[in-house]
C-alpha positions in Angstrom: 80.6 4.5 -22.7 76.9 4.4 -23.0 74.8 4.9 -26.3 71.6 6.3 -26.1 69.3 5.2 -29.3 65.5 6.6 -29.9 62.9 5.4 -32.7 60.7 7.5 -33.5 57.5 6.4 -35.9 57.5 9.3 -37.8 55.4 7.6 -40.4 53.1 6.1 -38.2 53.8 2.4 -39.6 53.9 1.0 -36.3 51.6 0.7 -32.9 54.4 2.6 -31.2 55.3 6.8 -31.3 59.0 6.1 -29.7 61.6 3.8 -28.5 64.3 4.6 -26.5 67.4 2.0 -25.9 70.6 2.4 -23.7 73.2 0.4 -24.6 76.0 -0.4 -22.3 79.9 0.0 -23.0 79.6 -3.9 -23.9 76.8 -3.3 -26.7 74.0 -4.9 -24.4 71.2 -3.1 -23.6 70.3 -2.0 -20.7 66.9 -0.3 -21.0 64.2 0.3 -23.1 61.3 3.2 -22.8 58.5 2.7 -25.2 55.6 5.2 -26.2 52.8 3.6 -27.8 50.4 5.4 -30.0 47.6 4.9 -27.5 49.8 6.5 -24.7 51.0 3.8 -22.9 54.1 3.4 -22.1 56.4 0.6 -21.1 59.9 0.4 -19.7 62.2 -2.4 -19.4 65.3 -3.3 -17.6 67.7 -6.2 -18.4 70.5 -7.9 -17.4 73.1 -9.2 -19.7 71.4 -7.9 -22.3 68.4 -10.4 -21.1 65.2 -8.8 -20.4 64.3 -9.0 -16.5 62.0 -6.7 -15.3 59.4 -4.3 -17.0 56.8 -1.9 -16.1 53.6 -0.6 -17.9 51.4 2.6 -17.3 48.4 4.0 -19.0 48.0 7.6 -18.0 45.4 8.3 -20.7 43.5 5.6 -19.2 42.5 4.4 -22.8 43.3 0.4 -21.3 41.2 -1.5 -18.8 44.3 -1.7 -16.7 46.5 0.8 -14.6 49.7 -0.6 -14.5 51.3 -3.6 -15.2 54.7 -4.6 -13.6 56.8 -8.0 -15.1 59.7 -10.1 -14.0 61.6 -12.3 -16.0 64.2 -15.1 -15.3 67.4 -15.2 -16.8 66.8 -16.5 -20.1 64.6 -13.8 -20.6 60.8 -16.2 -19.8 58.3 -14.4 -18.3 58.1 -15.6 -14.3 55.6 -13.1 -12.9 53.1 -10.5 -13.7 51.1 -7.9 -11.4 48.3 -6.0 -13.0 46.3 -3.6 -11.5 43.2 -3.0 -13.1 40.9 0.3 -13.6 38.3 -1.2 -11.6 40.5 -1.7 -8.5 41.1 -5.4 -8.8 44.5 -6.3 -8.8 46.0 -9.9 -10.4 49.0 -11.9 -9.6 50.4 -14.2 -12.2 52.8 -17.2 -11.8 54.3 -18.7 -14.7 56.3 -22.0 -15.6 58.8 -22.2 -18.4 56.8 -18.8 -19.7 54.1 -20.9 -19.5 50.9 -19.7 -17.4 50.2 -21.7 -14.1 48.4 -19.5 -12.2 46.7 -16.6 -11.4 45.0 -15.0 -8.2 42.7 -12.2 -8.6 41.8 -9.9 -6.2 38.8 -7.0 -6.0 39.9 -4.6 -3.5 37.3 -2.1 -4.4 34.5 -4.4 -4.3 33.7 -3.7 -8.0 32.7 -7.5 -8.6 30.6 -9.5 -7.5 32.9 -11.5 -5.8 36.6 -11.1 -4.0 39.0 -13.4 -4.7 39.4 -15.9 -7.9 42.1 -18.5 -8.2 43.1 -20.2 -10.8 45.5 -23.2 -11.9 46.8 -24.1 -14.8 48.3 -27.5 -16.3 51.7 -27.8 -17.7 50.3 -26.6 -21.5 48.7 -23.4 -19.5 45.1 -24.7 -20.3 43.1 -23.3 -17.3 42.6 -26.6 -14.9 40.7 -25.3 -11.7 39.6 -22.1 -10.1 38.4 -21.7 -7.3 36.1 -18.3 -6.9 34.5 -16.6 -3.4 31.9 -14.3 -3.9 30.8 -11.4 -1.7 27.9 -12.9 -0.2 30.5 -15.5 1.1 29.5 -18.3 -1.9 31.9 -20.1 -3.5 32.2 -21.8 -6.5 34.7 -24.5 -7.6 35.1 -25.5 -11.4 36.9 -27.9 -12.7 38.5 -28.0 -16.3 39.9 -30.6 -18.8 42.5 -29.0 -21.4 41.5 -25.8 -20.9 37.4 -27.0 -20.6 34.9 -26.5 -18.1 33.8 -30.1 -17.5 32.6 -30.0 -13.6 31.4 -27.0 -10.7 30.2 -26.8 -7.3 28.7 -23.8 -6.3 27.4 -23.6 -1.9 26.1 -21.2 -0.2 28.3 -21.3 3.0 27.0 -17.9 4.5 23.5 -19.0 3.6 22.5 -15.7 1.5 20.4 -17.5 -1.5 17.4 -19.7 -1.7 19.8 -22.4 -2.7 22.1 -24.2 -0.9 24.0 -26.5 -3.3 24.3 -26.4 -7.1 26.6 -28.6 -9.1 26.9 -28.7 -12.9 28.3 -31.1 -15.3 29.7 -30.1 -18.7 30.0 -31.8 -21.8 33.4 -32.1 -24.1 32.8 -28.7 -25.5 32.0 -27.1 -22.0 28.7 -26.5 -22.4 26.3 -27.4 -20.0 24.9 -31.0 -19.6 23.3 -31.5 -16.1 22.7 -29.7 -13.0 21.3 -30.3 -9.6 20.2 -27.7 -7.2 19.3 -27.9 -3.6 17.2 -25.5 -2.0 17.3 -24.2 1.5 13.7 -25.5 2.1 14.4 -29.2 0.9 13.6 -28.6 -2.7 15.7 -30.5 -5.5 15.7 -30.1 -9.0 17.7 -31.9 -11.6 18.0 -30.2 -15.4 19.3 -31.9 -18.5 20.8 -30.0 -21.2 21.8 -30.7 -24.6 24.5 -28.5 -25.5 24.1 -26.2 -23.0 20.6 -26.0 -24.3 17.5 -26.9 -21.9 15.9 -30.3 -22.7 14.6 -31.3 -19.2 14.2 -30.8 -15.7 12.2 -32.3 -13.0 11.8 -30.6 -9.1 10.8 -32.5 -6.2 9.3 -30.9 -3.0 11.9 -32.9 -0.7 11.2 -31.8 2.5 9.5 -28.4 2.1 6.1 -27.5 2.6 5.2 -27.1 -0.9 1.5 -28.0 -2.2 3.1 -30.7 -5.0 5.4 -33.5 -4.6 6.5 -33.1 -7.9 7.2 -30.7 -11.3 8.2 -32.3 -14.2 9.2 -29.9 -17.3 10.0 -30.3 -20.9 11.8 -27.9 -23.1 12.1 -27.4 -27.1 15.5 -27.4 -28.6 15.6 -24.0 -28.4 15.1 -24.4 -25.0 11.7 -22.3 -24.3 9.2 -24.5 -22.5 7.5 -27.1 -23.6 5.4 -29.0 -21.3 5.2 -29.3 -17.8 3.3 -31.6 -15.4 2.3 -31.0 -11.6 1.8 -33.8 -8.6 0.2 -32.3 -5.9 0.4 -33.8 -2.5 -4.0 -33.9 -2.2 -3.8 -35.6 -5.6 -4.3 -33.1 -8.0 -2.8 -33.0 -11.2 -1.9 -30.4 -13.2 -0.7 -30.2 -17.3 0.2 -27.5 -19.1 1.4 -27.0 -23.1 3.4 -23.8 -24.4 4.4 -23.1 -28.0 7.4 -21.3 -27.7 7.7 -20.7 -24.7 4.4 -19.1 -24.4 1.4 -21.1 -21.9 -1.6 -22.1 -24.5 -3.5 -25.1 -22.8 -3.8 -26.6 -19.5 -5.8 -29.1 -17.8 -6.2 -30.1 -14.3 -8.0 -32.8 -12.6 -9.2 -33.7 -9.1 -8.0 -37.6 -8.9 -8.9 -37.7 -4.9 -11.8 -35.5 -5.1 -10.3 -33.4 -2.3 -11.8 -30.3 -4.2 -15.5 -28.8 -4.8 -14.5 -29.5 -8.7 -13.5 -32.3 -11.0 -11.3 -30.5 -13.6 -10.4 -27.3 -14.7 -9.8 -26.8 -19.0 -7.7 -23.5 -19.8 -6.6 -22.2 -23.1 -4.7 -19.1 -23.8 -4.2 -16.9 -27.3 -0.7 -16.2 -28.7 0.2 -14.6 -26.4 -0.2 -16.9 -23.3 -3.5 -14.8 -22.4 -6.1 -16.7 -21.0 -9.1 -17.0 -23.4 -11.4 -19.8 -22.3 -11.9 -21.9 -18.8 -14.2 -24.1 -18.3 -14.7 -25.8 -14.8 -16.8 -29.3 -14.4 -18.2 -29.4 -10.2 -18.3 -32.4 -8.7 -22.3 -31.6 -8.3 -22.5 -31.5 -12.1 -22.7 -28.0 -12.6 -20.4 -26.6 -15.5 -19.3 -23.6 -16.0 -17.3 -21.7 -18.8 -16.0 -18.4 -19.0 -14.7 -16.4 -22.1 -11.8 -14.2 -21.8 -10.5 -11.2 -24.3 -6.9 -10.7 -24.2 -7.0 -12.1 -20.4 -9.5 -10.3 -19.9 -13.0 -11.8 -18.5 -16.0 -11.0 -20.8 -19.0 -13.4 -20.2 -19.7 -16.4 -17.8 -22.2 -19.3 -18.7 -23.0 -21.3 -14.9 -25.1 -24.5 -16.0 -26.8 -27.0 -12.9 -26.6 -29.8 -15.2 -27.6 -32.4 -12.4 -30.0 -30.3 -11.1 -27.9 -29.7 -7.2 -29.2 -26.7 -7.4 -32.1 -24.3 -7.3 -31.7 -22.7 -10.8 -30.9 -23.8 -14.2 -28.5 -20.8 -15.6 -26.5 -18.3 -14.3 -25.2 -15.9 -17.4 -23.0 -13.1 -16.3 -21.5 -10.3 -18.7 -18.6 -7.8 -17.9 -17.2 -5.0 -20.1 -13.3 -4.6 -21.2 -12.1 -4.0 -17.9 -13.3 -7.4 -16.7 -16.3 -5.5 -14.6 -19.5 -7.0 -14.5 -22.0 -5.7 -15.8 -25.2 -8.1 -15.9 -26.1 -11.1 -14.7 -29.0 -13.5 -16.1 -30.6 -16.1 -13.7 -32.8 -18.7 -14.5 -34.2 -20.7 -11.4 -36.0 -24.2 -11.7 -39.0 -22.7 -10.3 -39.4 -20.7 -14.0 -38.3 -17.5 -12.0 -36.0 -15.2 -13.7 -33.7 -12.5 -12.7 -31.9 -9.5 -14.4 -29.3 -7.8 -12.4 -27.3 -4.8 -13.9 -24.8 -3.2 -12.6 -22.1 -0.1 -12.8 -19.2 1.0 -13.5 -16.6 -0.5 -10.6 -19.1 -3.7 -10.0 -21.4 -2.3 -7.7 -24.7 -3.4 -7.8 -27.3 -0.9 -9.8 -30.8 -2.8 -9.7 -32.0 -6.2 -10.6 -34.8 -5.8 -13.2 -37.6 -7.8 -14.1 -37.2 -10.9 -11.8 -40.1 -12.7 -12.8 -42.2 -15.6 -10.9 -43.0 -16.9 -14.4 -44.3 -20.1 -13.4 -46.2 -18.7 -10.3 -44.6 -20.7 -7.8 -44.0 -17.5 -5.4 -46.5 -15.5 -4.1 -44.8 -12.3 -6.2 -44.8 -11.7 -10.1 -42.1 -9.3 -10.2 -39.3 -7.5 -8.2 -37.5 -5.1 -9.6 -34.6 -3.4 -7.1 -32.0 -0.5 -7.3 -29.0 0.3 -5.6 -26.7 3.3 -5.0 -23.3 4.3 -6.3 -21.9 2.1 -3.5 -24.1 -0.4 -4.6 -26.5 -0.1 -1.5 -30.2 -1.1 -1.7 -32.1 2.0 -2.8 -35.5 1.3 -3.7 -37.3 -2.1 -4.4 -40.6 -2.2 -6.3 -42.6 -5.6 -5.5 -45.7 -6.8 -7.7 -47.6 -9.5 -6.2 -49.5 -12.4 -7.6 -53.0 -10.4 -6.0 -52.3 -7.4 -7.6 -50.9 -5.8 -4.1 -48.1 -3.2 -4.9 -45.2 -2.9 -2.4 -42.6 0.1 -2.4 -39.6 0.2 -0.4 -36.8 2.9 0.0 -33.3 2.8 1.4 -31.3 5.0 2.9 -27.2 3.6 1.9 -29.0 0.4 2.5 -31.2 1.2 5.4 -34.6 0.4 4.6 -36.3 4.2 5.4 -40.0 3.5 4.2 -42.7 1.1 2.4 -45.6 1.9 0.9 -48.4 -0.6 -0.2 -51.5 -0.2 -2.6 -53.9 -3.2 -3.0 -54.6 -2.1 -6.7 -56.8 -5.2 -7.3 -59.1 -4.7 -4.1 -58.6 -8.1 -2.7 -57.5 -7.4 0.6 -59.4 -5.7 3.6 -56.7 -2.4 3.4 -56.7 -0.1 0.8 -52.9 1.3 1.4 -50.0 0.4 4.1 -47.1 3.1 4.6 -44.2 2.5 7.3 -41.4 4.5 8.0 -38.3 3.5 9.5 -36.1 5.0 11.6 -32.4 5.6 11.1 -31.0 2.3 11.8 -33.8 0.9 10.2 -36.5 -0.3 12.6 -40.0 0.5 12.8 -40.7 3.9 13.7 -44.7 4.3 12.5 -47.6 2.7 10.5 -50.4 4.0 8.9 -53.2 1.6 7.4 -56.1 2.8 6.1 -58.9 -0.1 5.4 -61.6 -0.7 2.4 -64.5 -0.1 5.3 -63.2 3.5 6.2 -60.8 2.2 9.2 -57.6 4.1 10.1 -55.2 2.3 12.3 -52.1 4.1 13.7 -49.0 2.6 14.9 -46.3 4.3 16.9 -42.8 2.6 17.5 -39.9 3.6 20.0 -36.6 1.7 18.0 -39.4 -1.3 16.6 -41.1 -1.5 20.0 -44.6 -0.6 19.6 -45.5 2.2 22.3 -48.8 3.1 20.9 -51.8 2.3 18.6 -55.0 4.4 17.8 -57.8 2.8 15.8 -60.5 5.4 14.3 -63.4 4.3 12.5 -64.1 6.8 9.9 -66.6 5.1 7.7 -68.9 4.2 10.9 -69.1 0.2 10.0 -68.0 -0.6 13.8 -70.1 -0.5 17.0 -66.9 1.9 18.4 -65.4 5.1 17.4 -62.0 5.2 18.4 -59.6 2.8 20.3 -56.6 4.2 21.7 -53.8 1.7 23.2 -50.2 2.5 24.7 -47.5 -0.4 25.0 -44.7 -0.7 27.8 -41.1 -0.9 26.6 -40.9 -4.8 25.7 -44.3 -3.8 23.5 -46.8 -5.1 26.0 -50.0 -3.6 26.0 -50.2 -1.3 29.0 -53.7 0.2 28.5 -56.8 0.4 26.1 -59.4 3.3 25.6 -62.3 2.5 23.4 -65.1 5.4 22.7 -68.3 3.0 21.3 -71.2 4.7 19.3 -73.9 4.7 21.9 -71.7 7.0 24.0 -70.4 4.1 26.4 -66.2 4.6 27.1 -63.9 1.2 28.3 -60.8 1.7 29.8 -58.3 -1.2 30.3 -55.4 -1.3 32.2 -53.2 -4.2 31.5 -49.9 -5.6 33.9 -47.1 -6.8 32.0 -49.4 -7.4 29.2 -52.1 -9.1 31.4 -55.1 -7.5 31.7 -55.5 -6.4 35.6 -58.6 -3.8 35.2 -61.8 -3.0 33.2 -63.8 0.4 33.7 -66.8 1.1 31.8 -69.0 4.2 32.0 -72.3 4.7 30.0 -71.9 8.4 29.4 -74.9 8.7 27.0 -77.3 6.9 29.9 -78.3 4.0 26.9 -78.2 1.5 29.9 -79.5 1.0 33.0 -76.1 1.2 34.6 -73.6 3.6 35.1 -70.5 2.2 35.5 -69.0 -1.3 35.4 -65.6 -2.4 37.0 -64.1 -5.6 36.4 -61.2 -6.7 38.3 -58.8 -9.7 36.9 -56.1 -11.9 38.6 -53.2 -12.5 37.6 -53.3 -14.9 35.1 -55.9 -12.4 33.3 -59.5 -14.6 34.5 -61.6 -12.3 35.8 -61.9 -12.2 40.0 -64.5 -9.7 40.6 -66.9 -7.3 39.2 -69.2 -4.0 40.6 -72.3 -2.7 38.4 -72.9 0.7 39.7 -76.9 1.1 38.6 -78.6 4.7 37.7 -81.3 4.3 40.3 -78.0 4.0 43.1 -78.1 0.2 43.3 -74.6 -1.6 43.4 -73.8 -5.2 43.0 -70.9 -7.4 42.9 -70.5 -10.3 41.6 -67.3 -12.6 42.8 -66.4 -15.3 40.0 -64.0 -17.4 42.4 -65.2 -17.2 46.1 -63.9 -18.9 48.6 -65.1 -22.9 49.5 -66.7 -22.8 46.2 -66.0 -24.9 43.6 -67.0 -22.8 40.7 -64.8 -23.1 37.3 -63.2 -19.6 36.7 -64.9 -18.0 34.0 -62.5 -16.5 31.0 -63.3 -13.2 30.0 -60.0 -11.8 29.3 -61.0 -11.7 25.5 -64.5 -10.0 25.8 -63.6 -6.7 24.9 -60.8 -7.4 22.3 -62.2 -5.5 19.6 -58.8 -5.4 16.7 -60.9 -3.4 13.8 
C-alpha cells in the first residue's frame, strides 16, 4: 500500500509552499511534487528510492528559464540536464561523477548574438574550452586554465567585420594581456594590457592603402590615452598628448618637405577643443589662429620672408566661426579693410588705401550684395579723378567719372552696360565744350557722334557708324565754314572721300577722293564752281611715282 505525504509551509519558514511524497509499500519513495513560493514547481521520480529523473516548470514566469528536465544515474548523481530558457535558447548539459563536463547551448530564436556555444570542462568542472559561432558566421575559440580564460581566437570566416583575425592572451587572473588584430585591408595592430587595463598599442598599415606606415599609442593606467605618434608614408610626422583621455597638444612636421608647410602646432582646452594653431610655410610665412571653445575667432597671416606681396593678413570672425573682417597690409604701404555679413559673404572692402602712392589710386572702397556679389565700387585716384561703378548681382551695370581736380581734358565719363555686362553706351563730355557719344551692340561699337558745343573746333559735328566686328564703316563730318565730308570705309579701310562746299567758301564744289585697297589714295576729281573738273591720278601707269599716304588727312578724333 502506498502513502501519500504533503508539507505544507504554513509558516512560511521555507523557500517552498508544499511537498508532496509517495511512498511505496517498501517505504521508498517514489515521487516528489514541490511548490515553491515563487511558483515553480518541480517533480521528481526515483527508483529504489534513488532519485532518477526530475522536471521543473515556471508558469509564473518569475525565472529566466521555462523548463528544466534532469536525469540521474543510479546512485542518485546528476548525468544530464536540459534547460529551456525564456529567451528561446535551449542548453544541454553532460555531467561526470555529478561533476559538470559539458554544455552545448543553443539560440533557436535568434535572441543572441550568436547560435551555438560549446563548452568543456576538466575533470574538477572548471570551464576548459568553448568554442562559440556567432550569427554573422564568426567564431570564437577560448581557451581556459582551471576554470581561467588564458587564450582566444576570434576569425571572421563569413567575412562580415572589418577584421579578419583577433587573438587575445590572458594573464593568470584572466584578464587581458595582449591582443593582435588583423584587418581585412592588411592593417595589424598589437595592444598590451596590464591587467586587462590598456598600456599600449601600436598599428601598422600592412598592406592597405593607408596615408601612415605606422601609429604608435600610449595609455595611462587607467587606460584613457596618453600619447600617440603618427609615421606617414610622405614623411610626415604627427604627435599628439591627451590628459585623460582628452587631446590637448599636437605637433606635426614636414620631415620630406612633401608639403606647402613645415609644421603645424595645436593646443586644445579641457575639453579637447581646439584653441590655438599655428602653421610655419615653407616660404616663411606664419600664421596663427585663435579658437573659442573650437570655435575660430581671429587669424594673424605674417610674410616673414617677404615671398609675398603683403606684410599681414588679420582676419576676425564672430562666435559661429563666420568671418567677419579681414585687415591687409601689402609691402607697397597699401591697406585693405574688408567686412563682411552674416553667413561670410562679402559686404564691402573699406578704405583700401595706396598709402605709399605706389598705385595710381588712393582709395577703393567696394560693396557687395546679400549674396556677396559686387554692388557698387567707389575709386579715388591719385589726380583727383572720381570713378563710380554699379553691379547688378555682380554684373557691372554702369560707371560714372568726375575729374574733380580738372586735370584731364573730360569733365565727366558715364557708361552703361548691358545685361551681361558689356558696353552698351558712352557719354563724355570734355573741358572745351565737346560731347562724344558712343553706341555699342553687345561691346561692339556700332556708332559714334562727336558735337562740338563750345565751338573750339574747325567742325561741328562728326557722325561715324561701325560694322559688326567694330570697323569703322562710314564718317560724316559738318565743318564751320559750311563744307560736309563723307567717308566710306571697307572693312575698316578707307575706300571713299566726298566733300561738298555747301556754303560756296571755296572755289570748288565738290571733291572725291578714291583709295585702294590698302587705304593710299588712287585717284581724285575737283569739281570747280565755274564748271571746270580735274583729276588728278596718284599711281598712273609706267610711272614711277611713290604712292602718296593720305589715309590720315581727315582723321579729325576731337
Amino acid at each position: 500500500m502506498t502513502e501519500v505525504i504533503t508539507r505544507i509551509d504554513e509558516d512560511d519558514r521555507f523557500n517552498w509552499e508544499e511537498i508532496t511524497s509517495i511512498f511505496g509499500e517498501d517505504g521508498l519513495i517514489q515521487s516528489r511534487d514541490i511548490l515553491f513560493d515563487d511558483g515553480t514547481t518541480r517533480s521528481e521520480g526515483y527508483e529504489n528510492g534513488i532519485l532518477a529523473e526530475s522536471y521543473g516548470n515556471d508558469p509564473s514566469d518569475v525565472r529566466n528559464w521555462a523548463e528544466i528536465w534532469s536525469v540521474f544515474d543510479d546512485t542518485g548523481t546528476l548525468e544530464q540536464r536540459q534547460t529551456l530558457f525564456d529567451d528561446g535558447s535551449f542548453r544541454y548539459d553532460i555531467f561526470r561523477d555529478g561533476t559538470q563536463a559539458r554544455s552545448f547551448v543553443e539560440d533557436r530564436r535568434d535572441s543572441k548574438e550568436w547560435r551555438t556555444q560549446d563548452t568543456y570542462y576538466d575533470r574538477d568542472g572548471n570551464i576548459e574550452d568553448r568554442l562559440t559561432i556567432y550569427d554573422n558566421g564568426s567564431v570564437l575559440d577560448q581557451d581556459f586554465r582551471d576554470g581561467i580564460l588564458r587564450s582566444s581566437t576570434f576569425e571572421d570566416v563569413r567575412d562580415r567585420k572589418p577584421w579578419e583575425f583577433i587573438g587575445s592572451d590572458y594573464d593568470d587572473a584572466g584578464k587581458l594581456a595582449y591582443r593582435v588584430t588583423v584587418y581585412d585591408d592588411g592593417r595589424e595592430m598589437e595592444a598590451y594590457f596590464d591587467a586587462g587595463v590598456i598600456r599600449e598599442s601600436r598599428m601598422i598599415s600592412g598592406n592597405s592603402d593607408t596615408p601612415w606606415r605606422e601609429i604608435q599609442t600610449l595609455y595611462d593606467q587607467a587606460g584613457q590615452i596618453e600619447y600617440r605618434s603618427k609615421d606617414f608614408f610622405d614623411g610626415r610626422l604627427l604627435e599628439e598628448s591627451f590628459e585623460a583621455g582628452v587631446i590637448r597638444q599636437s605637433f606635426q612636421i614636414d620631415l620630406d618637405d612633401v608639403k606647402a608647410w613645415d609644421t603645424i602646432e595645436m593646443a586644445h582646452d579641457p575639453a579637447g577643443r581646439l584653441d590655438l594653431k599655428r602653421v610655419t610655410y615653407d616660404d616663411g610665412r606664419l600664421l596663427q589662429e585663435d579658437y573659442d571653445r573650437g570655435v575660430l575667432r581671429g587669424s594673424r597671416l605674417e610674410d616673414l620672408e617677404d615671398t609675398r606681396a603683403w606684410t599681414a593678413i588679420e582676419t576676425r570672425y564672430n562666435a559661429t566661426g563666420q568671418i567677419t573682417s579681414r585687415f591687409t597690409v601689402f609691402d607697397d604701404g597699401r591697406e585693405v579693410e574688408q567686412t563682411f555679413e552674416p553667413g561670410g559673404s562679402l559686404a564691402r572692402v573699406d578704405l583700401e588705401r595706396d598709402l605709399d602712392n605706389t598705385e595710381t589710386w588712393r582709395v577703393i572702397e567696394t560693396k557687395y550684395n546679400d549674396a556677396g556679389q559686387l554692388d557698387a565700387r567707389f575709386t579715388l585716384f591719385d589726380n583727383g579723378v572720381e570713378r563710380e561703378e554699379n553691379f547688378d548681382a555682380g554684373i557691372l551695370e554702369r560707371v560714372f567719372e568726375v575729374d574733380a581736380r580738372n586735370r584731364e581734358d573730360w569733365e565727366r565719363i558715364e557708361t552703361t552696360y548691358n545685361e551681361s555686362g558689356r558696353l552698351d553706351y558712352r557719354i563724355t563730355e570734355y573741358d572745351d565744350g565737346r560731347l562724344f557719344l558712343q553706341d555699342y551692340d553687345q561691346g561692339v561699337l556700332r556708332a559714334t557722334e562727336r558735337v562740338d558745343r563750345g565751338e573750339t573746333q574747325v567742325w561741328d559735328r562728326i557722325e561715324t557708324t561701325h560694322d559688326e566686328a567694330g570697323r569703322i564703316a562710314s564718317r560724316l563730318t559738318e565743318f564751320d565754314d559750311g563744307r560736309f565730308r563723307e567717308e566710306i570705309f571697307d572693312f575698316g579701310t578707307r575706300r571713299l572721300t566726298i566733300e561738298e562746299d555747301r556754303s560756296d567758301v571755296e572755289d570748288w564744289a565738290e571733291i572725291q577722293t578714291f583709295y585702294d585697297d590698302r587705304g593710299v589714295i588712287d585717284l581724285r576729281i575737283t569739281t570747280y564752281d565755274d564748271g571746270r573738273t580735274e583729276e588728278e591720278d596718284f599711281n598712273p601707269p609706267d610711272t614711277a611715282v611713290e604712292p602718296l599716304v593720305m589715309a590720315d588727312q581727315f582723321d579729325f578724333l576731337g
